[in-house]
N, C-alpha and C positions, 0 to 999 in steps of 0.2 A: 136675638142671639140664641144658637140654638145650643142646649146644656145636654149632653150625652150621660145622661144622669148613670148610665151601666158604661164604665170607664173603661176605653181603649188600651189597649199595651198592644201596639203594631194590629194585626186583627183576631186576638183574643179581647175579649169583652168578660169585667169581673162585675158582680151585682154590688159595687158600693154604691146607695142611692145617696142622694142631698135631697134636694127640694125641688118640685116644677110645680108651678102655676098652671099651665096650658100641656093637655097632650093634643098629637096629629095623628093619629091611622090612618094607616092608606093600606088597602085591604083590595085588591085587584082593582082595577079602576075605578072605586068608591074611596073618597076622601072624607073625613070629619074633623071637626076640632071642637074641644069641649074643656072645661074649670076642672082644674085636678083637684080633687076632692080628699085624698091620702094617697101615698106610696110607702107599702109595708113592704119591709124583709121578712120573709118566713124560712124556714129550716132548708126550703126545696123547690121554692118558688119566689118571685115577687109579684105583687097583689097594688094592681093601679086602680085606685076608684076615682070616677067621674061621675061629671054631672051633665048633661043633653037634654036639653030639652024639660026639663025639670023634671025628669027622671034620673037616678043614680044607678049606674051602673059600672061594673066592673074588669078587670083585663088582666089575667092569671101570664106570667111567664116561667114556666117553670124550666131549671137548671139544665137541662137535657136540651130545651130552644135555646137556653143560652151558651150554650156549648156551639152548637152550633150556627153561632149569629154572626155579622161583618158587619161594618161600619160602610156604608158608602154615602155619598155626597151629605155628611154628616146626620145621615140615618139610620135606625139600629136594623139591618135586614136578616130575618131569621132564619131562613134557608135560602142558597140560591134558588130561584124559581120560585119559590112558595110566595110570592106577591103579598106580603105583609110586611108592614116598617112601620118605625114607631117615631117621633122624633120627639122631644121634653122640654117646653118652654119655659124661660124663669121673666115672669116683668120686673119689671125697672123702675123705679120712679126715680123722676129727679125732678128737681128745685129750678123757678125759673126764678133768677137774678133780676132785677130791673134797675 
């Protein structure tokens, strides 16, 4: 399930974060997925940190791409054309019953 953690109102996008597990970049025909490590609100940006590789690294969006973002096939796309989307995964556990 994919959780649009920067929330929709038709296609204005507001920076209320919740929680992801999993981010996805797709960054012009390079795809990754990596363990969300924080999602901070700042004054003027949001600050996603991950982990790859067992390396931590980090993904700044600031106010100004979010101004400019749209929502399509439930991904956050920052400009038209500009080939970057973000998508924010939350897991699940459940309980098997026997």
């Amino acid at each position: 399930m994919v959780i649009t953690t920067l929330t929709t109102r038709g296609q204005k996008i507001s920076n209320q974060i919740v929680c992801a597990d999993v981010i996805e970049i797709t960054q012009g025909p390079f795809t990754f997925t990596a363990l969300t490590e924080s999602i901070l609100t700042e004054e003027d940006k949001i600050v996603i940190r991950y982990e790859v590789d067992g390396e931590y690294c980090s993904h700044e969006i600031s106010n100004d791409m979010l101004n400019n973002a749209h929502v399509e096939d439930g991904q956050i796309v920052f400009a038209y054309g500009s080939q970057l989307s973000i998508s924010l995964y939350k897991l699940t556990a459940t309980n098997a019953v026997e």
